[in-house]
C-alpha positions as CSV (number, residue, x, y, z in Angstrom):
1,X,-13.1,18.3,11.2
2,X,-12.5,21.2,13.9
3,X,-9.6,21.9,15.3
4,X,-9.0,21.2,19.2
5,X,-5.9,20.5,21.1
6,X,-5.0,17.1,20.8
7,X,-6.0,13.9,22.6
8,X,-3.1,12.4,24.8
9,X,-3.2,8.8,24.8
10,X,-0.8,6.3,26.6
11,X,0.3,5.8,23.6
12,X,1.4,8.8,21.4
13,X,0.0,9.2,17.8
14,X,3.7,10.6,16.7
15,X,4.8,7.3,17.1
16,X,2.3,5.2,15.3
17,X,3.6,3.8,11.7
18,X,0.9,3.1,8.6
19,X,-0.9,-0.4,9.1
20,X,-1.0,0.2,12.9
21,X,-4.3,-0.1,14.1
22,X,-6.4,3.2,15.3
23,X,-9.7,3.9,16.9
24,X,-11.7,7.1,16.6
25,X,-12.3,9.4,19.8
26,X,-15.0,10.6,18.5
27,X,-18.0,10.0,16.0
28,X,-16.4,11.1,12.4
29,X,-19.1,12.5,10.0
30,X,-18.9,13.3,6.7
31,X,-17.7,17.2,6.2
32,X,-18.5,16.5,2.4
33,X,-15.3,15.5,0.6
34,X,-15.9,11.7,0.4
35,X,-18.4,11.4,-3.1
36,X,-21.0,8.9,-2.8
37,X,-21.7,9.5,0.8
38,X,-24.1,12.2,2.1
39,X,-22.7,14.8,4.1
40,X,-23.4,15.0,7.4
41,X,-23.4,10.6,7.4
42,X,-21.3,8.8,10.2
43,X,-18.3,7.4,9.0
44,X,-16.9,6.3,12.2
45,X,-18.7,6.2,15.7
46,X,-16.3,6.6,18.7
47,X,-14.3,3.6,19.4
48,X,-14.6,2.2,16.0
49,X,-11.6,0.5,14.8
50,X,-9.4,1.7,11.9
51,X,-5.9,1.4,10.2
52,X,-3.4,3.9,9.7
53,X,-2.8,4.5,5.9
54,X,-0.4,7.4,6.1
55,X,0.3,10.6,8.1
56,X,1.1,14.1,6.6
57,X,0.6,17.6,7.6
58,X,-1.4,20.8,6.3
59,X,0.4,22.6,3.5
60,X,-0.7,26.1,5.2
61,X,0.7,25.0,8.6
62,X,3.0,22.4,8.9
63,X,2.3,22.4,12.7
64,X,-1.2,20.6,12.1
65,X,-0.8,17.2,11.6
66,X,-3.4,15.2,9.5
67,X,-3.8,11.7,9.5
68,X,-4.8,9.2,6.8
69,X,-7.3,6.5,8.5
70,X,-9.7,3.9,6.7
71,X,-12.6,2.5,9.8
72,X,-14.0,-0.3,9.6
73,X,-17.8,-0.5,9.1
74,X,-20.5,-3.2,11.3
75,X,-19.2,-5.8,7.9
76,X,-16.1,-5.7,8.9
77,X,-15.2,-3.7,5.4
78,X,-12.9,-0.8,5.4
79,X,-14.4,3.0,4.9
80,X,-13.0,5.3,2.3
81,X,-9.8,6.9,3.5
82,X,-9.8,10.2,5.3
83,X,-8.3,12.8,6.7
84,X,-8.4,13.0,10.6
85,X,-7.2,15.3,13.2
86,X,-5.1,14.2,16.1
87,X,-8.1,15.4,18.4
88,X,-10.3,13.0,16.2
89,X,-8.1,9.7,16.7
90,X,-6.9,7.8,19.9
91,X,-4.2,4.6,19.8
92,X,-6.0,3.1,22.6
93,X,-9.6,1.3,22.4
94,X,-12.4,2.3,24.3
């Protein structure tokens, strides 16, 4: 995950509730911290649908919001959770 100002969607990740769907903005690799997966490995390609497990914030910079997302794979099977940047997500597909 790198940091980058944040995606603006029509419509706004603020007001987005867990169990709402999600799409990723961009391909989501692996930085490491799921086990069982090599790093580096494509969790979610761009425009990969997902649901919104919970949203939170960095504990060094409550600023930074983080966001809880599990993607589904080609099975139709949900990925591990992780931890997404706003940058990282849209609300919108495509």
């Amino acid at each position: 995950m790198t940091k980058q100002q944040p995606r603006i969607d029509s419509v706004g990740l603020e007001q987005l509730q867990p169990g709402d769907i999600i799409y990723a903005a961009t391909d989501i690799y692996n930085d490491g911290s799921i086990p069982d997966m090599p790093e580096k490995e494509i969790i979610a390609s761009a425009g990969t649908r997902g649901v919104l497990i919970n949203t939170g914030h960095l504990a060094e910079d409550e600023s930074q919001a983080i966001f809880l997302v599990r993607f589904e794979d080609g099975h139709s099977r949900l990925s591990p959770a992780i931890g997404c940047w706003p940058q990282e997500l849209t609300g919108t597909p495509g």
